[in-house]
Short mmCIF file of the C-alpha atoms (twelve columns), coordinates in Angstrom:
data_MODEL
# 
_entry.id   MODEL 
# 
loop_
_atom_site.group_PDB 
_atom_site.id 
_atom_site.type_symbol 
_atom_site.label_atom_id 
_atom_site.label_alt_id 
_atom_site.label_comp_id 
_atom_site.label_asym_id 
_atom_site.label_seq_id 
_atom_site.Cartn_x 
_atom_site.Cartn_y 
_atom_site.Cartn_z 
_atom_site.pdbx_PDB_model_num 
ATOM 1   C CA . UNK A 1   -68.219 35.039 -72.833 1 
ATOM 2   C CA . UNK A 2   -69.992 35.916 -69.744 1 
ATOM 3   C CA . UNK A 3   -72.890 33.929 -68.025 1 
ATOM 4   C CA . UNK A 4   -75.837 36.416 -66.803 1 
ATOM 5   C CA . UNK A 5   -76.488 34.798 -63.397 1 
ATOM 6   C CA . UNK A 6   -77.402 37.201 -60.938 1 
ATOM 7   C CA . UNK A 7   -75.705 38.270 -57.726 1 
ATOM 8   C CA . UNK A 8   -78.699 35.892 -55.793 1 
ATOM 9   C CA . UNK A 9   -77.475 33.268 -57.559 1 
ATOM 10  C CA . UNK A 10  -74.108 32.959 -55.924 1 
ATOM 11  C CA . UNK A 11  -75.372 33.577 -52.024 1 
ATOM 12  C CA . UNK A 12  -73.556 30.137 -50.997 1 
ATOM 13  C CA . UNK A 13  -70.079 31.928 -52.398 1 
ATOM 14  C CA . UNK A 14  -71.152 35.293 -50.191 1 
ATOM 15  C CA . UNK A 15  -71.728 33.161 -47.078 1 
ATOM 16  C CA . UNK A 16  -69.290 30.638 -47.039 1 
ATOM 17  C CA . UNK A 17  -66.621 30.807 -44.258 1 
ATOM 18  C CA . UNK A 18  -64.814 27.858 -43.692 1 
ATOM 19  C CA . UNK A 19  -62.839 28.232 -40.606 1 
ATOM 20  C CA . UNK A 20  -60.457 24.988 -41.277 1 
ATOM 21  C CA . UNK A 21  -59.212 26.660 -44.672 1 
ATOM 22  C CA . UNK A 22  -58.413 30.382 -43.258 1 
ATOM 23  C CA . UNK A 23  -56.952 28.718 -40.305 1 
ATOM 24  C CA . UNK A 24  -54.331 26.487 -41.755 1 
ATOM 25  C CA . UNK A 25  -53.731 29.291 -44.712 1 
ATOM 26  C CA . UNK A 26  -52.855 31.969 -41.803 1 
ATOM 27  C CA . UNK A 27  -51.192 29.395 -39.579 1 
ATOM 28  C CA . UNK A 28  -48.735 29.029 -42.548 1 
ATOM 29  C CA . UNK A 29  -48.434 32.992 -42.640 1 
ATOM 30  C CA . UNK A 30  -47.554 33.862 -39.166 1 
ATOM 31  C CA . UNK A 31  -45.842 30.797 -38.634 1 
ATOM 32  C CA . UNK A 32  -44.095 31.307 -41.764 1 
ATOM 33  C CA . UNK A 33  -43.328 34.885 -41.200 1 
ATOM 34  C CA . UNK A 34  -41.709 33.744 -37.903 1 
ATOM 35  C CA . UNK A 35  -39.888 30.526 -39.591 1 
ATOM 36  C CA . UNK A 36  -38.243 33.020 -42.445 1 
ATOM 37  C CA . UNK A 37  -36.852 35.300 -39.980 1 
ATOM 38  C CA . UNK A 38  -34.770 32.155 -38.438 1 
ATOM 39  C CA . UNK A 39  -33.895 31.333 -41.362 1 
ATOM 40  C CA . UNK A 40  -32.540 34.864 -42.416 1 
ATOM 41  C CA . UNK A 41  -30.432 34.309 -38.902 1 
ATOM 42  C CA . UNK A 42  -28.766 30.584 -40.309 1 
ATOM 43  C CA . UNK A 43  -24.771 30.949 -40.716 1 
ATOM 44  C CA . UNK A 44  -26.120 28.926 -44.129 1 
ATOM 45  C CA . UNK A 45  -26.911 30.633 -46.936 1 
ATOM 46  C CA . UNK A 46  -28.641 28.049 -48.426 1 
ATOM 47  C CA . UNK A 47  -30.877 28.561 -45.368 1 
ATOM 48  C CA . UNK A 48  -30.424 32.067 -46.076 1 
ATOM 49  C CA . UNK A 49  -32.412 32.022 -49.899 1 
ATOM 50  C CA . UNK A 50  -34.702 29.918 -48.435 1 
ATOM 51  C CA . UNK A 51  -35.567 32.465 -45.594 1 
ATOM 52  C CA . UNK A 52  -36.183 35.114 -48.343 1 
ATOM 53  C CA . UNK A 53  -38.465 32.972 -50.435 1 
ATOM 54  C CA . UNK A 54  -40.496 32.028 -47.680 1 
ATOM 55  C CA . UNK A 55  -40.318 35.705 -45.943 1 
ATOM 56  C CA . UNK A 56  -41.609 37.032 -49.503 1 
ATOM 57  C CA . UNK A 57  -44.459 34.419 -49.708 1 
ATOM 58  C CA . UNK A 58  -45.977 35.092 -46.225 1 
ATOM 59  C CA . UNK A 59  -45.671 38.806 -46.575 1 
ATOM 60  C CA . UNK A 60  -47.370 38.423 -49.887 1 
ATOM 61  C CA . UNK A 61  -49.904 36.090 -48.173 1 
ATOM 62  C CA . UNK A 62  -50.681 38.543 -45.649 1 
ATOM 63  C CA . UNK A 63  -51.349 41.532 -48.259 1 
ATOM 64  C CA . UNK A 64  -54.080 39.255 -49.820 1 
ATOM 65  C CA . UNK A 65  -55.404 38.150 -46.089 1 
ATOM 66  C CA . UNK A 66  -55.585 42.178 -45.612 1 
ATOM 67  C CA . UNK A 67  -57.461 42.311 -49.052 1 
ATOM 68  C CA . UNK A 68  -59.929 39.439 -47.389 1 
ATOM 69  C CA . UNK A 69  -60.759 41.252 -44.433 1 
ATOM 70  C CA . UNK A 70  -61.434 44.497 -46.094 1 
ATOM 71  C CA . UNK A 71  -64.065 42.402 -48.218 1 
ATOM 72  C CA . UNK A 72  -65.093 40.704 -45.013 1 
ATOM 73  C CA . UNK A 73  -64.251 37.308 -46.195 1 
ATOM 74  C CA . UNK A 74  -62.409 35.639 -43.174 1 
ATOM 75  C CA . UNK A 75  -64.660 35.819 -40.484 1 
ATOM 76  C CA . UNK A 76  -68.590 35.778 -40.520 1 
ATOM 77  C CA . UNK A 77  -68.452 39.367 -38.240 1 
ATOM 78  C CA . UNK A 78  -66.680 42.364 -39.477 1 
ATOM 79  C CA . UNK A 79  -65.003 43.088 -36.297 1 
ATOM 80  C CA . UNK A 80  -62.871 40.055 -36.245 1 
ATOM 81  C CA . UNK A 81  -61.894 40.718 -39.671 1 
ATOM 82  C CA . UNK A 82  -60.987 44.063 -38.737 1 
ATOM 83  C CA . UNK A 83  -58.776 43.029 -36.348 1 
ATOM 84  C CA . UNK A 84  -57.050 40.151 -38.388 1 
ATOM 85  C CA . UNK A 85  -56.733 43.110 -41.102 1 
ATOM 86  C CA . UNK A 86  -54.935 45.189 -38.748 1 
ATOM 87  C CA . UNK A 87  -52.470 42.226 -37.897 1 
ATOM 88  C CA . UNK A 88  -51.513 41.505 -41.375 1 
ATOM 89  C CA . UNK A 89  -51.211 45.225 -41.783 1 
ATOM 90  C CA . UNK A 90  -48.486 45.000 -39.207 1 
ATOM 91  C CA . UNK A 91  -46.401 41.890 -40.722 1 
ATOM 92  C CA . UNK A 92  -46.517 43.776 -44.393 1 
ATOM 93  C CA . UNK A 93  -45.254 47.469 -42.597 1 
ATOM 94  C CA . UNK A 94  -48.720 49.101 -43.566 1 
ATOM 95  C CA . UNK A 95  -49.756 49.793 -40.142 1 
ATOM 96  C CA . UNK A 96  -49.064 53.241 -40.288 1 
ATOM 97  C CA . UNK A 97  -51.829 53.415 -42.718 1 
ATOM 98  C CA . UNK A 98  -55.582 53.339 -40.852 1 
ATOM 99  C CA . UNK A 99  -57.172 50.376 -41.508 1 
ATOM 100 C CA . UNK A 100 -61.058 51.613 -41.834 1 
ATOM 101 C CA . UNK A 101 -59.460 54.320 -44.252 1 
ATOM 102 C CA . UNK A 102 -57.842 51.553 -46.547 1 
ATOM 103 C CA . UNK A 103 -61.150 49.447 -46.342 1 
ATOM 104 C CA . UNK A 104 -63.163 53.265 -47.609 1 
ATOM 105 C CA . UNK A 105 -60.574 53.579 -50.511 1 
ATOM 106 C CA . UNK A 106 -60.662 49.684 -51.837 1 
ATOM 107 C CA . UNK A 107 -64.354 49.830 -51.251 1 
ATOM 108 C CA . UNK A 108 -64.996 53.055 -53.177 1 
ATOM 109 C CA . UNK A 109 -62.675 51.036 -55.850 1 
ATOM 110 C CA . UNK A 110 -65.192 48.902 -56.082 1 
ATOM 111 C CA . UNK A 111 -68.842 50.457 -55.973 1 
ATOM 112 C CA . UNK A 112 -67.435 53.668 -58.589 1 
ATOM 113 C CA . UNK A 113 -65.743 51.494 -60.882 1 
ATOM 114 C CA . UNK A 114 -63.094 53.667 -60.622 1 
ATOM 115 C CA . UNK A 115 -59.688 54.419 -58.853 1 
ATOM 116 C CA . UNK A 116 -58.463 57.649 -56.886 1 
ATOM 117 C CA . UNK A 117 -55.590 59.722 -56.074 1 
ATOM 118 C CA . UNK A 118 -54.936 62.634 -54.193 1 
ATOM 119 C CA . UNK A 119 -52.620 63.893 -56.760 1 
ATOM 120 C CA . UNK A 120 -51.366 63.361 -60.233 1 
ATOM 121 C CA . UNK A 121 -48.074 60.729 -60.064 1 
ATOM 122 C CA . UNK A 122 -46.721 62.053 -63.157 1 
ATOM 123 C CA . UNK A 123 -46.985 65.646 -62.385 1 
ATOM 124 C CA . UNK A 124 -45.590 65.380 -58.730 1 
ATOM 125 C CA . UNK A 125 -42.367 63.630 -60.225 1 
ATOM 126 C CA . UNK A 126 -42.000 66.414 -62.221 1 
ATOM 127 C CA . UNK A 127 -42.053 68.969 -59.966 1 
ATOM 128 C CA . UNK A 128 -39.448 67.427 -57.965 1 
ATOM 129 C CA . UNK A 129 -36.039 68.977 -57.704 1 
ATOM 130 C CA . UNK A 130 -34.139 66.988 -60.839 1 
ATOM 131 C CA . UNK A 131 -31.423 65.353 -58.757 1 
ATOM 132 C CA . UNK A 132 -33.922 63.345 -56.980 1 
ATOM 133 C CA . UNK A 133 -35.725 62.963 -59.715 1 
ATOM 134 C CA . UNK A 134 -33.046 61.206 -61.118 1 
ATOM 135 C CA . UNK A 135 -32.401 59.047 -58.088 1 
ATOM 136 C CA . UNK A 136 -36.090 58.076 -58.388 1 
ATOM 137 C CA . UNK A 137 -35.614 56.478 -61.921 1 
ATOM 138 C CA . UNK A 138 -32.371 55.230 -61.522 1 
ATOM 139 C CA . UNK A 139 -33.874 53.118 -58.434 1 
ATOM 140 C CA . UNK A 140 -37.505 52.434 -60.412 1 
ATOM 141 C CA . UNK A 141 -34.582 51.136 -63.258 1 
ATOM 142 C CA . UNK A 142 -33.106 48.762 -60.845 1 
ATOM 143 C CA . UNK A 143 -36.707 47.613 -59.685 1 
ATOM 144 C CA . UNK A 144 -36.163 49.069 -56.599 1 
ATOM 145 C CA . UNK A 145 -40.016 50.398 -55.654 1 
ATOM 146 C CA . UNK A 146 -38.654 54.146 -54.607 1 
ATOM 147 C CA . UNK A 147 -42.650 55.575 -55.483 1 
ATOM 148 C CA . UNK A 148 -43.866 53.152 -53.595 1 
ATOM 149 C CA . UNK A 149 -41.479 53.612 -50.646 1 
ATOM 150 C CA . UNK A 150 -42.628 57.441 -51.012 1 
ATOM 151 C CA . UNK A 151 -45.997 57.127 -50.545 1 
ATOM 152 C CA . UNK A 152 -45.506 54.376 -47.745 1 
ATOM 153 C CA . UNK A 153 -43.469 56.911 -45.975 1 
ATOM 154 C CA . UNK A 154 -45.549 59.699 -46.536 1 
ATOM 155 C CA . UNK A 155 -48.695 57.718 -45.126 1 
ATOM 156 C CA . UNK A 156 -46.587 57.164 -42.203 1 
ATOM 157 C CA . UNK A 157 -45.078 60.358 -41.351 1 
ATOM 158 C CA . UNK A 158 -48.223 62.477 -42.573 1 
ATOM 159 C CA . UNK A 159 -49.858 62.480 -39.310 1 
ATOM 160 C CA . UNK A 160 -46.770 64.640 -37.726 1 
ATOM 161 C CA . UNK A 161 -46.830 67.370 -40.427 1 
ATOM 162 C CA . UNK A 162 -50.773 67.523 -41.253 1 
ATOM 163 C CA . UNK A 163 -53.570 68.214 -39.056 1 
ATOM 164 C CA . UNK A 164 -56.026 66.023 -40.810 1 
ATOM 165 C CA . UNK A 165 -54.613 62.622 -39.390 1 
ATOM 166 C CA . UNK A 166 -53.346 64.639 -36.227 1 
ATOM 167 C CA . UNK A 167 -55.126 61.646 -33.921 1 
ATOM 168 C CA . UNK A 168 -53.057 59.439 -35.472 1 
ATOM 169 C CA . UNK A 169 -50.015 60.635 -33.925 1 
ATOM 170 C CA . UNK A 170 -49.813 58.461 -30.865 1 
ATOM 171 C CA . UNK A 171 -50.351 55.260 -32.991 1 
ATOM 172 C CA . UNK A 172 -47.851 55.745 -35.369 1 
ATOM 173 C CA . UNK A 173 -45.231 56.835 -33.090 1 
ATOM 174 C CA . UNK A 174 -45.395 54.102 -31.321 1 
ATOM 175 C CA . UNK A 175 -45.285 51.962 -34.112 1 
ATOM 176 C CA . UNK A 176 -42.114 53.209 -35.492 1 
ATOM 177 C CA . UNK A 177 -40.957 52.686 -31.867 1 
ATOM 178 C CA . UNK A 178 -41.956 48.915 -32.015 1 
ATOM 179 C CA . UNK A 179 -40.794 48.523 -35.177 1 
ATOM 180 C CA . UNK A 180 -38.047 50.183 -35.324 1 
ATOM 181 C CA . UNK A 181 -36.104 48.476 -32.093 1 
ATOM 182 C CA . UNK A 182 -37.194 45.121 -33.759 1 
ATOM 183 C CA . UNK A 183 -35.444 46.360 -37.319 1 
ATOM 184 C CA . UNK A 184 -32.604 47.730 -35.155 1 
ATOM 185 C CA . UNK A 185 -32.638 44.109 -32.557 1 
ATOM 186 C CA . UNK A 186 -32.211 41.867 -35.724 1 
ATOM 187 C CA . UNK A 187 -29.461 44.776 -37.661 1 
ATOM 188 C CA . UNK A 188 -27.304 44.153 -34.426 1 
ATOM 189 C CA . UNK A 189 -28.204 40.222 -34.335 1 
ATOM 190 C CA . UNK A 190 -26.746 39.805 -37.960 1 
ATOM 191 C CA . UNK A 191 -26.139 42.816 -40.069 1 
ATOM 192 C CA . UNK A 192 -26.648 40.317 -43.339 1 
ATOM 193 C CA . UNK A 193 -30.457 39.315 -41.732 1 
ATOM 194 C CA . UNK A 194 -31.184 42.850 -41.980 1 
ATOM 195 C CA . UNK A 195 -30.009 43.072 -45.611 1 
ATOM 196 C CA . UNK A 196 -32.099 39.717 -46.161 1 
ATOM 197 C CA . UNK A 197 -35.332 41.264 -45.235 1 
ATOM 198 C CA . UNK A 198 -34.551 44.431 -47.099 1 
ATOM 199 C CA . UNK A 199 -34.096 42.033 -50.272 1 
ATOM 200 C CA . UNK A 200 -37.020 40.354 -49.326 1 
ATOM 201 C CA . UNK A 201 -39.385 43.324 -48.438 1 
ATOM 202 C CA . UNK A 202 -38.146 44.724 -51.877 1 
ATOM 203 C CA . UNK A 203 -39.341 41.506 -53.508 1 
ATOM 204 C CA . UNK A 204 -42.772 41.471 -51.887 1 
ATOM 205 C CA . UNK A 205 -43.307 45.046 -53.120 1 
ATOM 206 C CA . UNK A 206 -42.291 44.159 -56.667 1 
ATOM 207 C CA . UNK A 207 -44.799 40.882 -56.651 1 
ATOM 208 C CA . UNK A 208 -48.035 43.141 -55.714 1 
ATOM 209 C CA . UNK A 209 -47.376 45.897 -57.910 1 
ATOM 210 C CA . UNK A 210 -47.098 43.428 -60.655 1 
ATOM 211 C CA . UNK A 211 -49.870 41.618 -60.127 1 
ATOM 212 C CA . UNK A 212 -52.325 45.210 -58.947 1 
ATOM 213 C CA . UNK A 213 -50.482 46.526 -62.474 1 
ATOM 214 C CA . UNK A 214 -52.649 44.718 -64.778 1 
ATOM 215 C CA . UNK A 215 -55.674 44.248 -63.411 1 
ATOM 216 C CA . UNK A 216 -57.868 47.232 -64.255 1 
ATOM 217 C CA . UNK A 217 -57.989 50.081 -67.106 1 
ATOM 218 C CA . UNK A 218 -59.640 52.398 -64.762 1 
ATOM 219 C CA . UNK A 219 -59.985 55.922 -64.789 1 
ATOM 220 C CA . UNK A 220 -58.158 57.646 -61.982 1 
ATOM 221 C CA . UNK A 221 -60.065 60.345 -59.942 1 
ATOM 222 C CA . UNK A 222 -59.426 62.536 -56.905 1 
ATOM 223 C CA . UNK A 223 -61.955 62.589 -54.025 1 
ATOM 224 C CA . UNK A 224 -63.231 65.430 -55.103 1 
ATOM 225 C CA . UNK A 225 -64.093 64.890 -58.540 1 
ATOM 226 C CA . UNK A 226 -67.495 64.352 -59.613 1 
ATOM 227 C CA . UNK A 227 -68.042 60.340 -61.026 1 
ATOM 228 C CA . UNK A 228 -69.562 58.850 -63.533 1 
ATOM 229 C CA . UNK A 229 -72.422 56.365 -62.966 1 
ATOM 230 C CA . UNK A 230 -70.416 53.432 -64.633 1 
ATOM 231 C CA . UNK A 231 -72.413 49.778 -65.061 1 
ATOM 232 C CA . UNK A 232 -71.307 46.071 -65.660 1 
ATOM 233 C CA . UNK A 233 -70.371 46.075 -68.947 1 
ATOM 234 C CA . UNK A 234 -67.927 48.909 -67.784 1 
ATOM 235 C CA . UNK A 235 -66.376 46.997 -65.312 1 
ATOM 236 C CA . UNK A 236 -65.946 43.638 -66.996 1 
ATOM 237 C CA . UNK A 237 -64.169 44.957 -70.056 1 
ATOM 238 C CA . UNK A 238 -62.015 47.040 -67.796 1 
ATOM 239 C CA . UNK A 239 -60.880 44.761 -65.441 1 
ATOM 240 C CA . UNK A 240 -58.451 41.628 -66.227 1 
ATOM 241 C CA . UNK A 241 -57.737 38.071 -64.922 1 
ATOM 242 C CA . UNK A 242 -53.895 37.726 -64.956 1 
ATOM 243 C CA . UNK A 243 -54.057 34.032 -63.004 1 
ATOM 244 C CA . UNK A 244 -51.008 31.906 -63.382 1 
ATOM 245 C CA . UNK A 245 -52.361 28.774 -65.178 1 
ATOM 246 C CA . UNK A 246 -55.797 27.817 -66.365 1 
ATOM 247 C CA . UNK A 247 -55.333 24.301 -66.995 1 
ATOM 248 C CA . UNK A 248 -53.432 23.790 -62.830 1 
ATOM 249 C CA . UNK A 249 -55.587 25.843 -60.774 1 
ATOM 250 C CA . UNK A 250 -53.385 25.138 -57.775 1 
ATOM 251 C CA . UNK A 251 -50.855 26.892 -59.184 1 
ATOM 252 C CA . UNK A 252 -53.010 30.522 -58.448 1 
ATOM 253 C CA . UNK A 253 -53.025 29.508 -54.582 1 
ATOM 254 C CA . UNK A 254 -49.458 30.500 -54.873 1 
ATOM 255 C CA . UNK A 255 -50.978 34.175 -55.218 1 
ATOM 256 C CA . UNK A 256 -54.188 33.391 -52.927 1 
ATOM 257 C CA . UNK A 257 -56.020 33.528 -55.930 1 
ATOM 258 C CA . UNK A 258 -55.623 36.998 -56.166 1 
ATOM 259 C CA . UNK A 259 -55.542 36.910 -60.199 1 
ATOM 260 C CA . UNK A 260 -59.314 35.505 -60.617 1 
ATOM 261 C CA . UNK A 261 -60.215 39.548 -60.583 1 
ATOM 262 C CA . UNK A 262 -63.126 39.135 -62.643 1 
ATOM 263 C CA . UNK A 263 -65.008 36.896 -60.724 1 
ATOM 264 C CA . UNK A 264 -63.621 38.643 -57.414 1 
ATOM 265 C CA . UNK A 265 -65.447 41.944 -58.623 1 
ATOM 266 C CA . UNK A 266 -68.810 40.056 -60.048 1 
ATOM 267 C CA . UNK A 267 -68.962 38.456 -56.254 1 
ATOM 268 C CA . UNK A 268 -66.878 40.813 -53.679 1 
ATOM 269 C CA . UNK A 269 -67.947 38.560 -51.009 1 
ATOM 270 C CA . UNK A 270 -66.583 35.504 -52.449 1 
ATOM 271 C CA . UNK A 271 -63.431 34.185 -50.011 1 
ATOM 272 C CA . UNK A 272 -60.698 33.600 -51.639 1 
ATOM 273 C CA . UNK A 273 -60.584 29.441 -51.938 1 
ATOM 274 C CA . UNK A 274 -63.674 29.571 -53.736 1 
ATOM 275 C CA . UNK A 275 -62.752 32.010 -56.597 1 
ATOM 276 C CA . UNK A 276 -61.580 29.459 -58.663 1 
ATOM 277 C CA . UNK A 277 -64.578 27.746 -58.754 1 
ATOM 278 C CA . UNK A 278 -66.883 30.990 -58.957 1 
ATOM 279 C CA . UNK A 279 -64.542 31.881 -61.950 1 
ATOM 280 C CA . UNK A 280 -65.123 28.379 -64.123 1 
ATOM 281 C CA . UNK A 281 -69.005 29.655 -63.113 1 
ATOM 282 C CA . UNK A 282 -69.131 32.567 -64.601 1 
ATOM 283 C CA . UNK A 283 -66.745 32.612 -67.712 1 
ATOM 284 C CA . UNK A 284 -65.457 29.979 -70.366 1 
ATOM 285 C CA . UNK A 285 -61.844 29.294 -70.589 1 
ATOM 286 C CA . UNK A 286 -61.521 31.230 -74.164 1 
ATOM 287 C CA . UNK A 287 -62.940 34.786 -72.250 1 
ATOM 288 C CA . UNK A 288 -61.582 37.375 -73.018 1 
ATOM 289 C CA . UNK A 289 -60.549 39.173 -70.226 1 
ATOM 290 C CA . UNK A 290 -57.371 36.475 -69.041 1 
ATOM 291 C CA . UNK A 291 -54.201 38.086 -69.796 1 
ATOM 292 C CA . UNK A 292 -51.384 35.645 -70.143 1 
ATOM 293 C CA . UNK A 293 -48.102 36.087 -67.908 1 
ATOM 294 C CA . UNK A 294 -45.262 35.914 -70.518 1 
ATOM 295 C CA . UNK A 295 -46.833 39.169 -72.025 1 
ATOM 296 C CA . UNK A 296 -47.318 40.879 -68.217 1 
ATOM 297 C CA . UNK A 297 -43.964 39.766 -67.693 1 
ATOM 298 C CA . UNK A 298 -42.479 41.653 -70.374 1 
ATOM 299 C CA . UNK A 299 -44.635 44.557 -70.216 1 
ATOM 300 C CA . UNK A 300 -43.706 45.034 -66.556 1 
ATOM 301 C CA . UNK A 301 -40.233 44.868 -67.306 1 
ATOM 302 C CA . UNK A 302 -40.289 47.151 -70.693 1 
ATOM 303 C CA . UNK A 303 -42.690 49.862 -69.378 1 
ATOM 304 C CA . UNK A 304 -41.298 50.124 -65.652 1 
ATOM 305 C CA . UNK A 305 -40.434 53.472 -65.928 1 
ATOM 306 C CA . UNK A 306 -43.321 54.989 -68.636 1 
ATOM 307 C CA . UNK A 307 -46.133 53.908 -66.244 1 
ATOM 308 C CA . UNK A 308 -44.644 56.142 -64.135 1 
ATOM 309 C CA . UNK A 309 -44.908 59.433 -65.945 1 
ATOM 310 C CA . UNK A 310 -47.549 57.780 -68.840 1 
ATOM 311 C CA . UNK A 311 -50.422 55.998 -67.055 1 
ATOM 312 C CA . UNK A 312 -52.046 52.567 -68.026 1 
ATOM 313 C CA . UNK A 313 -51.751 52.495 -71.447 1 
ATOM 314 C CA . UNK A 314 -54.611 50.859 -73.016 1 
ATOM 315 C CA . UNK A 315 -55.813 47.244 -73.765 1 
ATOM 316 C CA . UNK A 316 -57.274 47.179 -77.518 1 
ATOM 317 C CA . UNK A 317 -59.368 44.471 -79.515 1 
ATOM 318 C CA . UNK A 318 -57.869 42.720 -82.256 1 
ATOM 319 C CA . UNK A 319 -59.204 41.364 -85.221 1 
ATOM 320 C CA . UNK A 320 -59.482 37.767 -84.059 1 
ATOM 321 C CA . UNK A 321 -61.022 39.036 -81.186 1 
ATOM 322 C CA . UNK A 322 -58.735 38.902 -78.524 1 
ATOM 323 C CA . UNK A 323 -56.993 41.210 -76.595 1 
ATOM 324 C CA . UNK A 324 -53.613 43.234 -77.646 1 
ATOM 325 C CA . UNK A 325 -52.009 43.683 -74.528 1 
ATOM 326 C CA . UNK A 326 -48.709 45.543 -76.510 1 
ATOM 327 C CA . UNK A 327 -49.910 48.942 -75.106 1 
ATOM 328 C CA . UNK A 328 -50.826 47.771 -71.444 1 
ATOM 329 C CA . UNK A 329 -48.362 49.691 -69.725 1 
ATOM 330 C CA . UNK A 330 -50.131 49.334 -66.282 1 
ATOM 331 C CA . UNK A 331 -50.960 50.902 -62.864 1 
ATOM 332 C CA . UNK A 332 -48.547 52.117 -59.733 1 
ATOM 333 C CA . UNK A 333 -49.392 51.401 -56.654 1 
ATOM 334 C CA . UNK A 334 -51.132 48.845 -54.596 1 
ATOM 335 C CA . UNK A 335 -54.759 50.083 -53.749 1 
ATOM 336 C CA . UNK A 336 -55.614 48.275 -50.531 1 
ATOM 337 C CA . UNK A 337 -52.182 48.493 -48.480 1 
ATOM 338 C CA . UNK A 338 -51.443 52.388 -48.864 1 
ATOM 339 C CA . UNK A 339 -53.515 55.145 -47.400 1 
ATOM 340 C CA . UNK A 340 -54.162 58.002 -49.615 1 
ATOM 341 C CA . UNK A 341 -54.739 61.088 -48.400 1 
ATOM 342 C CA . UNK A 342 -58.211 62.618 -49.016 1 
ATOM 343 C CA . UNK A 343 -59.679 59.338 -48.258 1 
# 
């Protein structure tokens, strides 16, 4: 069950910026970030696994930071976070991608209710040539993220081939200048650091498209499509709280509270240490909308490759009144670190 408080009622969550929290939190990220990539460099491989935990938990970190600043959580002013966005952008490889254009999409997300594409997933794989077609599944089998890869390349390189980001072209050849003699500086340091972060990268990707899988039942519109005015109800029944543990909070810092969902969309202004709290606020631990992991963890595994040619799937009632999540097959993509073009 819900409580009906209104958005005036939880001002001191919308204003709240506690500079000691973020500070220490993205202390640990860059510092991390930098800390993993000596690791990766250690003749040990014990050092070694450790370096790609750690390199997969900051990167993972700094998606969510990126999340924060879009919302304008971080800082008081929307510049700074704008600039701290564009930072993190650069430590997760989503740099390519404009930053104001990511904060319109997530946004939008958020005010329609709704999600958007440019195209139709399932109808672009199909039209694809069937040799890489079947290169594309055989990778998605392996759960290496190839459609993700795709449309992280694409928003990179689009801006060379399309007039519509043509000011972009500077930027993001420079970029893959930067970034590509620092890829190339560590591949000629130690060949196996390379592979490291590769492994690592891969792992970050899989972590936020499991967690972005599960969290809505939206309906899926381009740009140009006309929307419907959706309410509340609308969005709280469609929308999911996959946190790690109810009973050890702490536990869903290991995800920067990402999985409170419901609460982040009742209060988009709430930063992320206090959505815990803002979640015991507004809902009772038997509500309906937490999804347990076992079940996501399955479900991501069994449907990996019909989500990609299937959609969501659907979340039903059942007659005890919870939820069955045996048809959730889930979402692709992760909303707030690729650009989409139209946006």
């Amino acid at each position: 069950m819900t409580t009906t408080t209104t958005f005036a009622d939880h001002k001191n969550y919308t204003t709240d910026r506690n500079l000691f929290i973020n500070s220490a939190a993205l202390i640990y990220t860059f510092g991390g970030y930098g800390v993993a990539i000596a690791l990766l460099l250690s003749p040990s491989w014990i050092l070694n696994g450790l370096g790609v935990v750690l390199l997969t938990h900051t990167l993972v970190w700094a998606a969510y930071f990126v999340h924060d600043c879009i919302h304008g959580t971080v800082f008081h002013k929307l510049r700074w976070n704008e600039v701290l966005g564009q930072a993190l952008l650069f430590l997760t490889g989503s740099c390519y991608c404009r930053y104001k254009t990511l904060a319109k999409v997530h946004l939008a997300h958020h005010k329609n209710r709704a999600d958007f594409a440019p195209f139709s997933l399932p109808e672009f794989l199909r039209s694809l040539p069937k040799p890489v077609l079947k290169l594309i599944m055989v990778l998605e089998w392996l759960y290496l993220p190839a459609v993700n890869f795709i449309q992280r390349w694409t928003a990179t390189l689009s801006p060379f081939f399309s007039n519509t980001r043509k000011d972009e072209r500077v930027k993001n050849g420079l970029l893959l200048f930067v970034r590509g003699s620092l890829f190339i500086l560590l591949g000629l340091v130690s060949p196996k650091a390379l592979v490291l972060y590769f492994i690592a990268y891969v792992s970050f990707i899989n972590i936020l498209r499991f967690l972005d899988c599960f969290q809505h039942t939206y309906t899926v519109f381009r740009w140009d499509e006309p929307l419907p005015n959706y309410d509340l109800h609308h969005e709280e029944v469609n929308t999911f709280s996959n946190i790690l543990s109810q009973r050890h909070p702490l536990l869903n810092l290991i995800f920067l509270n990402f999985g409170y969902h419901n609460a982040h969309h009742r209060v988009v202004r709430c930063p992320w240490y206090l959505l815990p709290q803002l979640d015991a606020e507004l809902y009772d631990r038997s509500y309906r909308q937490y999804v347990t992991l076992p079940q996501l963890v399955w479900n991501y595994h069994r449907f990996r490759m019909t989500r990609l040619f299937e959609g969501q799937g659907e979340v039903a009632d059942t007659p005890e009144g919870s939820l069955d999540l045996s048809r959730f097959v889930g979402a692709v993509g992760v909303s707030f670190l690729v650009q989409r073009e139209g946006g």
